[in-house]
C-alpha positions as a Markdown table, in Angstrom:
| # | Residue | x | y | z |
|---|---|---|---|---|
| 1 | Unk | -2.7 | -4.6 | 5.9 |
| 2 | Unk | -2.9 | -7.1 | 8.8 |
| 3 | Unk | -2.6 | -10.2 | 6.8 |
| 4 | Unk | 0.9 | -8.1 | 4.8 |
| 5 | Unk | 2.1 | -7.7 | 8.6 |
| 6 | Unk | 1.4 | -10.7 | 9.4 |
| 7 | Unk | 3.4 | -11.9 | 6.6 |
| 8 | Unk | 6.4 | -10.2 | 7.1 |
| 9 | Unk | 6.7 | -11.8 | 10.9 |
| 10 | Unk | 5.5 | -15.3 | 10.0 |
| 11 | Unk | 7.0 | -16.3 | 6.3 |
| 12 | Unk | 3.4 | -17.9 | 6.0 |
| 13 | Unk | 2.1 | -18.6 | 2.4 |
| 14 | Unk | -0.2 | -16.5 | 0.6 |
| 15 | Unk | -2.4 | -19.3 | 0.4 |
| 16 | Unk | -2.5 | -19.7 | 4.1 |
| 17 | Unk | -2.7 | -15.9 | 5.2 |
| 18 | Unk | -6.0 | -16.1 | 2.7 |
| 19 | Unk | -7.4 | -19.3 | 4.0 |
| 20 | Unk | -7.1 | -17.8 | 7.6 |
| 21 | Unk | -8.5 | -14.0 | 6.9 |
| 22 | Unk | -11.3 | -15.8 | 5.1 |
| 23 | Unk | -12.1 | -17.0 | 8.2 |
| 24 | Unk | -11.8 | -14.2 | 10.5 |
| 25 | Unk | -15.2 | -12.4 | 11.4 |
| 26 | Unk | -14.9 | -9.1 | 9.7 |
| 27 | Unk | -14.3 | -10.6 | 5.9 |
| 28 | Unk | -18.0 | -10.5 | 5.5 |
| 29 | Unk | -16.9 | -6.8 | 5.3 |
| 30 | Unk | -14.0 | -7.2 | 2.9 |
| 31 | Unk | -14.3 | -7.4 | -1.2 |
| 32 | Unk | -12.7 | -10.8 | -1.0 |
| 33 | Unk | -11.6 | -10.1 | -4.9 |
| 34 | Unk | -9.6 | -7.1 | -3.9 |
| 35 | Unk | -8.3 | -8.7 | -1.1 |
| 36 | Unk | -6.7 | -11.5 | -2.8 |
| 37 | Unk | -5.2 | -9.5 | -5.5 |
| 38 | Unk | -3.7 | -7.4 | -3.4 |
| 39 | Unk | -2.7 | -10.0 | -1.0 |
| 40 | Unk | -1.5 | -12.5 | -4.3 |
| 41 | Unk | 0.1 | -9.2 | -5.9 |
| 42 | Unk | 2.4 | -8.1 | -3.1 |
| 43 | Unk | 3.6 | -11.1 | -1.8 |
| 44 | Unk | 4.6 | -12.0 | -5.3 |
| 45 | Unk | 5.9 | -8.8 | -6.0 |
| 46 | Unk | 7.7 | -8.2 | -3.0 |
| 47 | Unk | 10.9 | -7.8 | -4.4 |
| 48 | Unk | 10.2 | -5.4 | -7.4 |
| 49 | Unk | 7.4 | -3.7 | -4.9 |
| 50 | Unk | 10.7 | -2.6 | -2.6 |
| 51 | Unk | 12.8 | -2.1 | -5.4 |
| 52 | Unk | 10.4 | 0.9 | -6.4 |
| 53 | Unk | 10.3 | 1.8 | -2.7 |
| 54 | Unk | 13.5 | 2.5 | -2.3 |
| 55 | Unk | 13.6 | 5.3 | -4.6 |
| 56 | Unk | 11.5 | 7.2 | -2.3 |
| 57 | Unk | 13.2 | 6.0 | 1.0 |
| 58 | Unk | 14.9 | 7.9 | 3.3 |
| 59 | Unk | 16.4 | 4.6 | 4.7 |
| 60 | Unk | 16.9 | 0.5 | 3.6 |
| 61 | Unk | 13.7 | -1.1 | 3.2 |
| 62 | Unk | 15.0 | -3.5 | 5.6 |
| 63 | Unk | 15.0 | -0.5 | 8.8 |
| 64 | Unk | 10.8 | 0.2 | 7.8 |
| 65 | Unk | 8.9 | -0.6 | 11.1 |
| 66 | Unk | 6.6 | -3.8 | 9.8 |
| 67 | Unk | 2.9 | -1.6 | 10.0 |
| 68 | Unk | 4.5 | 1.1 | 7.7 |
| 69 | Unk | 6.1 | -1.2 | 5.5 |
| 70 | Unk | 2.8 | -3.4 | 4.8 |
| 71 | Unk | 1.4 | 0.4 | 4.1 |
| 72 | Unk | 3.6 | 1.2 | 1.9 |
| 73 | Unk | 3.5 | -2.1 | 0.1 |
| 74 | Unk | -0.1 | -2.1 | -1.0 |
| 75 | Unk | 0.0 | 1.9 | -1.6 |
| 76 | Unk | 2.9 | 1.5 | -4.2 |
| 77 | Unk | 1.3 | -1.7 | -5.1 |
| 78 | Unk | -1.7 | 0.0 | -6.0 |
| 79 | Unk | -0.4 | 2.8 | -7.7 |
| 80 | Unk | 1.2 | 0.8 | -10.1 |
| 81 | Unk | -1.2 | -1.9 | -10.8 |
| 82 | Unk | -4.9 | -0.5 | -9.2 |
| 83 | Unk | -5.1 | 2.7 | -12.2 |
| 84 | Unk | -8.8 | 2.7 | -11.8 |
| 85 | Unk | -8.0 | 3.6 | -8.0 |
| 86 | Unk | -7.7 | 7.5 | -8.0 |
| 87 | Unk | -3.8 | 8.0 | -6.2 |
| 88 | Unk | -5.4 | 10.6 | -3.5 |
| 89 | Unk | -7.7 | 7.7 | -2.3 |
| 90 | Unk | -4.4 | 5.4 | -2.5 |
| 91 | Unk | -2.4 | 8.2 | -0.4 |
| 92 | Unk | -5.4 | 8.7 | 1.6 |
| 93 | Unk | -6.7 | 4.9 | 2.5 |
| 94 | Unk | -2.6 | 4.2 | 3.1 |
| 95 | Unk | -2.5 | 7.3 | 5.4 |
| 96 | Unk | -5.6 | 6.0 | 7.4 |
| 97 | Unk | -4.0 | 2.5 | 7.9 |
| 98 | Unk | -0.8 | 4.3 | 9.5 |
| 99 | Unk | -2.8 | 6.4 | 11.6 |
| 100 | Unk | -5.0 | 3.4 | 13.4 |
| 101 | Unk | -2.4 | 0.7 | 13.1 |
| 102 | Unk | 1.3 | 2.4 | 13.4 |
| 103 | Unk | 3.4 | 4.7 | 15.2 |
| 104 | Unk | 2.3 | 7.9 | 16.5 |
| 105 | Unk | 3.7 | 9.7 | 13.3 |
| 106 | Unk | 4.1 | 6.8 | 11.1 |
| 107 | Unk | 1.4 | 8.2 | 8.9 |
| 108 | Unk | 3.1 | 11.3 | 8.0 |
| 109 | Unk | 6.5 | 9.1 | 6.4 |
| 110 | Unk | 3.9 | 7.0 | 4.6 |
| 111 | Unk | 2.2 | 10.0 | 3.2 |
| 112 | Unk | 5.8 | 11.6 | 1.9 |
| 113 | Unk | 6.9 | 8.5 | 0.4 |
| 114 | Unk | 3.7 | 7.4 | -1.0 |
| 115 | Unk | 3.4 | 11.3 | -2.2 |
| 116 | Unk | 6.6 | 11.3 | -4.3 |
| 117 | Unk | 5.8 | 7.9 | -5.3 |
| 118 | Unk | 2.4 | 9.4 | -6.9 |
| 119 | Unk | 4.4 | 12.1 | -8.6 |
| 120 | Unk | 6.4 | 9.6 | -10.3 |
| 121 | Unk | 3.9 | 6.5 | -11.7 |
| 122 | Unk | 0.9 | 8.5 | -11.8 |
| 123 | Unk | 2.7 | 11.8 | -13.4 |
| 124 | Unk | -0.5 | 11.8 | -16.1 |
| 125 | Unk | -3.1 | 11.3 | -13.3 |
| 126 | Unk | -1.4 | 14.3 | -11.5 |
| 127 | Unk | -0.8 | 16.6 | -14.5 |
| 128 | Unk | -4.7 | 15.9 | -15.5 |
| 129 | Unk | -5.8 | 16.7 | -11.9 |
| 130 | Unk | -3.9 | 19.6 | -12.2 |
| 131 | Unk | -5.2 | 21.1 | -15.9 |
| 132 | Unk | -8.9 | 20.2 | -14.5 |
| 133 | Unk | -7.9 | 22.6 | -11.3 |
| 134 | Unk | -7.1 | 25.1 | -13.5 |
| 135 | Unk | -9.8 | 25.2 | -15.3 |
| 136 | Unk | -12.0 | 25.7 | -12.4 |
């Protein structure tokens, strides 16, 4: 989320924003796979990223404070491309980032968007969630 932020301030290339987290003394901590796909992924995918956004927007893409927008990036980002990652630990994980990094009630906006965004490309995940429920 930091390097996405970072990003979005500085125009800097993906290869650079890598090259520099690498380097920072909490990567030890970081799956430096994940982080590059993700990184790679949204910075390259930027455009179709806040085209799917937008849907689910309240507001242009171009008005989103810079901590909620690098949320919402990588949650939409994962919800389309990360299916192994359950969406209630995408909406989760993106609701954490907003709560220690953005506004006072940033987090709630990034859970509503990121929430109908989960009802829309992970309809089957839901609906399955939901038989599995019943069943209980």
């Amino acid at each position: 989320m930091q390097a996405l932020y970072q990003w979005q301030l500085t125009g800097q290339s993906f290869a650079e924003l890598r090259n520099q987290f690498a380097m920072d003394e909490a990567y030890p901590d970081v799956d430096p796979e994940y982080f590059v796909q993700l990184l790679q992924g949204v910075t390259e995918q930027v455009a179709d990223l806040d085209a799917v956004l937008g849907q689910w927007l309240d507001r242009p893409v171009t008005q989103l404070d810079p901590v909620e927008h690098a949320v919402l990036l990588i949650g939409v980002h994962e919800l389309k491309h990360n299916l192994d990652v359950p969406y209630r630990v995408v909406l989760n994980e993106s609701v954490e980032l907003a709560k220690k990094f953005g506004a006072t009630e940033g987090h709630k906006f990034v859970n509503a968007v990121l929430d109908r965004a989960a009802r829309s490309l992970r309809a089957a995940e839901q609906a399955a969630a939901a038989q599995r429920r019943s069943r209980e």
